[in-house]
GUTORPA-970577 format. One record per residue (C-alpha): residue number from 1; residue in one letter; x, y, z. Coordinates in steps of 0.001 Angstrom, whole numbers, plus 500000, padded with zeros to 6 digits. Example, Ala and Ser with C-alpha at 12.3 -4.5 7.8 and 13.67 -1.06 7.14 Angstrom:
REM residues 2
 resi resn     px     py     pz
    1    A 512300 495500 507800
    2    S 513670 498940 507140
END
This chain:
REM residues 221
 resi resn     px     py     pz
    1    X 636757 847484 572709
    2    X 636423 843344 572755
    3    X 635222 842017 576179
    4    X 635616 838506 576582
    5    X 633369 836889 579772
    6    X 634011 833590 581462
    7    X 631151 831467 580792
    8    X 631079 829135 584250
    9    X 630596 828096 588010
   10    X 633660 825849 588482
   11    X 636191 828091 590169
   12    X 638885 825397 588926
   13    X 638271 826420 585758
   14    X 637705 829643 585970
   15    X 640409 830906 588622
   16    X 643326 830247 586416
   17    X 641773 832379 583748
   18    X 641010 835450 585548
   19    X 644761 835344 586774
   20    X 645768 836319 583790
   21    X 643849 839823 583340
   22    X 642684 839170 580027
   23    X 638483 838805 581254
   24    X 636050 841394 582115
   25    X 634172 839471 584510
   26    X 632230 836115 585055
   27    X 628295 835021 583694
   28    X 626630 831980 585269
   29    X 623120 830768 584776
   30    X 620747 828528 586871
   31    X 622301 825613 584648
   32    X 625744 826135 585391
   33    X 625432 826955 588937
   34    X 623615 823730 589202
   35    X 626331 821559 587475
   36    X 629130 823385 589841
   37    X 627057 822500 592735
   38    X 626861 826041 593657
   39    X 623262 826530 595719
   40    X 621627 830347 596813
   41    X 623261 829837 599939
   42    X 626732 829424 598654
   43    X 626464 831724 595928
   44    X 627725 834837 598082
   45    X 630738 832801 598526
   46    X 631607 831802 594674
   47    X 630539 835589 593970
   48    X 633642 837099 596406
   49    X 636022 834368 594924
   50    X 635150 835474 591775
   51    X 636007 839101 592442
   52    X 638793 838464 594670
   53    X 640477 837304 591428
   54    X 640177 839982 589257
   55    X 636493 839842 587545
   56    X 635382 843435 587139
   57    X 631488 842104 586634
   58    X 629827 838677 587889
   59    X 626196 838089 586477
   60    X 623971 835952 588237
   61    X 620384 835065 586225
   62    X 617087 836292 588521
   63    X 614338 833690 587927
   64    X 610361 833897 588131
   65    X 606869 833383 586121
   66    X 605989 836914 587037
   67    X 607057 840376 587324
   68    X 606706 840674 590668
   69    X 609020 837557 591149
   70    X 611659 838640 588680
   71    X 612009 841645 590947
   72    X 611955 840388 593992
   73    X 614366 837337 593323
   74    X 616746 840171 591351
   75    X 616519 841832 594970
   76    X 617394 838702 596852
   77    X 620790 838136 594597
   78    X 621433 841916 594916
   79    X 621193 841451 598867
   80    X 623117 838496 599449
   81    X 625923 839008 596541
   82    X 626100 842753 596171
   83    X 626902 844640 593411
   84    X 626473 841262 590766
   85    X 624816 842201 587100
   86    X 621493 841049 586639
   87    X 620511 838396 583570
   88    X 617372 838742 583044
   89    X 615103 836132 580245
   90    X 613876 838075 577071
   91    X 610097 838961 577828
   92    X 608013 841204 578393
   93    X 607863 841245 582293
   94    X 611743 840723 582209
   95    X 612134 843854 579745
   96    X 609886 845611 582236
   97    X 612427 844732 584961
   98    X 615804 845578 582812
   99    X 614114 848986 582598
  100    X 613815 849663 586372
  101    X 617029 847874 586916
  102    X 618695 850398 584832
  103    X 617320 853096 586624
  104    X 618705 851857 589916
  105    X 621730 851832 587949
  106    X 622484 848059 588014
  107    X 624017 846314 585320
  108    X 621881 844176 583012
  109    X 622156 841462 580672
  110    X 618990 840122 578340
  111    X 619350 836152 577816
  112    X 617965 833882 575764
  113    X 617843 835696 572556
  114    X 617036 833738 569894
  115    X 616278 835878 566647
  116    X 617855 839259 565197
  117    X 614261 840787 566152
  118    X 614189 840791 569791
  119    X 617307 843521 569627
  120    X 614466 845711 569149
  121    X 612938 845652 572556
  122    X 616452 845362 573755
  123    X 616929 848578 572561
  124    X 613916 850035 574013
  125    X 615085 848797 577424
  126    X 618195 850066 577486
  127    X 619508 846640 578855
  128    X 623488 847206 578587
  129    X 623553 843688 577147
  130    X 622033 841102 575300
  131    X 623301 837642 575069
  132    X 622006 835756 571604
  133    X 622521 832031 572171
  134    X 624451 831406 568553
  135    X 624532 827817 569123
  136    X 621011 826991 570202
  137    X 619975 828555 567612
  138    X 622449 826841 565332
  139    X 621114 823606 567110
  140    X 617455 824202 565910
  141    X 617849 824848 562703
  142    X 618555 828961 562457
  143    X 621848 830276 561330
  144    X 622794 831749 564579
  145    X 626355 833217 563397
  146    X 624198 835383 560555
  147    X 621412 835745 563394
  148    X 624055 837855 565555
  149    X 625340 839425 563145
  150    X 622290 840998 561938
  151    X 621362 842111 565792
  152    X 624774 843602 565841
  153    X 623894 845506 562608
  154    X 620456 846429 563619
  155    X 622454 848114 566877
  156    X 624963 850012 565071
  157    X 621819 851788 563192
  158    X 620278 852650 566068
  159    X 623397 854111 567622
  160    X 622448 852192 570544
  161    X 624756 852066 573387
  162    X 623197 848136 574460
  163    X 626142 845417 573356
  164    X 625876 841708 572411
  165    X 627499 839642 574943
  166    X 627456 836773 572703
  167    X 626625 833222 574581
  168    X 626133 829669 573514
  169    X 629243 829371 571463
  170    X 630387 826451 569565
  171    X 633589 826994 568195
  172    X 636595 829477 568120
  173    X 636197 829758 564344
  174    X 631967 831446 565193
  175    X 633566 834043 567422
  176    X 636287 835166 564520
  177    X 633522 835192 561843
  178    X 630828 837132 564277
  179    X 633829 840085 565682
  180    X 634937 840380 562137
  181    X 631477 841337 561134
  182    X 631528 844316 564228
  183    X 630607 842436 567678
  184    X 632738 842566 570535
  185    X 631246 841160 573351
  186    X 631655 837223 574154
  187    X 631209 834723 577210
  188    X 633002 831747 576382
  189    X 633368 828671 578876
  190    X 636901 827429 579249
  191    X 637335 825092 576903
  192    X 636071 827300 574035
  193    X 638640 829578 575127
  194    X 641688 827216 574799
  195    X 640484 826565 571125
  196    X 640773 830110 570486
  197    X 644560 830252 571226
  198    X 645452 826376 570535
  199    X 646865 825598 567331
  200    X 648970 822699 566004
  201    X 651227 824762 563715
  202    X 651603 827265 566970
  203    X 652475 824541 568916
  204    X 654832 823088 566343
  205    X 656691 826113 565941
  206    X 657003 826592 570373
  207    X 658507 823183 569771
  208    X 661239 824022 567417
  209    X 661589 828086 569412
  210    X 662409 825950 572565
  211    X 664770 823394 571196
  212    X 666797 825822 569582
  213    X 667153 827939 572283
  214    X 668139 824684 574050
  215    X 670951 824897 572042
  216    X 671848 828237 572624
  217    X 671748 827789 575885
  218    X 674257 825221 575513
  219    X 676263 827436 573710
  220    X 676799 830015 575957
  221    X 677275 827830 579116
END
């Protein structure tokens, strides 16, 4: 089953795509919240939007240097935003924290993987998802499509039941190469998404569909 995630804060952007039924839900970060101008206060607010039109799951990222803090700010969102999925950063406090988490039964997502050998931990606890950053890594100087791929490998041995929820993506053509090779989980921001269903010879082809029918149209008047 592909699940396809909105990757952003800016309900203009993101509104018009959850209309259409075709997302599972909505991830944000302290980065994009920031560049959306969303603060803590208004968060509760973008969070109800968000479900209002249609997203099934909204993730919001806790933050903290410690365990204690990681807990108690995942606490705070889970207050003020209900039922929201928790991203939690890769380490070994946060994999402490996806742990309990899961035992309250709230929906987790690791972030900031960088390297096909943090899916072990991942495993271990039981975090329903773990979002590689394929670009970033990309950026400095790793192959992050064959990075992926190999956590996505290294999860189908383990019959795990965590998924990649694939982040950090550059182009339409890395999310054909990575789901061809067996993942199925993506957050894509906006205008990632329109590459994946532009294409000039599509486009091209509407043109001639619509003048045609023009015609026939014509015809039958």
């Amino acid at each position: 089953m592909l699940d396809i995630f909105i990757d952003s804060a800016v309900q203009e952007d993101v509104l018009p795509l959850l209309e259409t039924g075709l997302f599972s839900g909505v991830t944000t970060n302290p980065t994009l919240l920031r560049q959306a101008g969303v603060t803590l206060d208004t968060l509760p607010d973008l969070v109800e939007t968000l479900r209002s039109a249609g997203a099934r799951t909204v993730f919001a990222q806790t933050w903290g240097s410690t365990p204690d803090e990681l807990a108690e700010h995942a606490a705070l969102l889970r207050e003020r935003c209900g039922e929201v999925g928790i991203k939690v950063p890769v380490g070994v406090a946060g994999l402490a924290l996806v742990r309990r988490l899961k035992a309250e039964q709230v929906p987790t997502l690791l972030t900031g993987v960088y390297k096909r050998e943090q899916i072990l931990p991942a495993i271990q606890s039981g975090a329903d998802w773990v979002a590689p950053y394929v670009g970033r890594m990309s950026d400095n100087g790793r192959d992050g499509v064959t990075q992926t791929i190999g956590m996505q490998r290294v999860l189908d041995a383990a019959g795990s039941s965590t998924r990649l929820l694939v982040a950090s993506i550059r182009s339409a053509a890395d999310v054909a190469d990575m789901a061809e090779a067996g993942v199925d989980g993506f957050t894509i921001s906006p205008a990632r998404w329109r590459e994946l269903v532009a294409d000039e010879l599509t486009d091209a082809a509407m043109d001639v569909f619509e003048a045609h029918m023009r015609d026939v149209v014509a015809q039958h008047i």
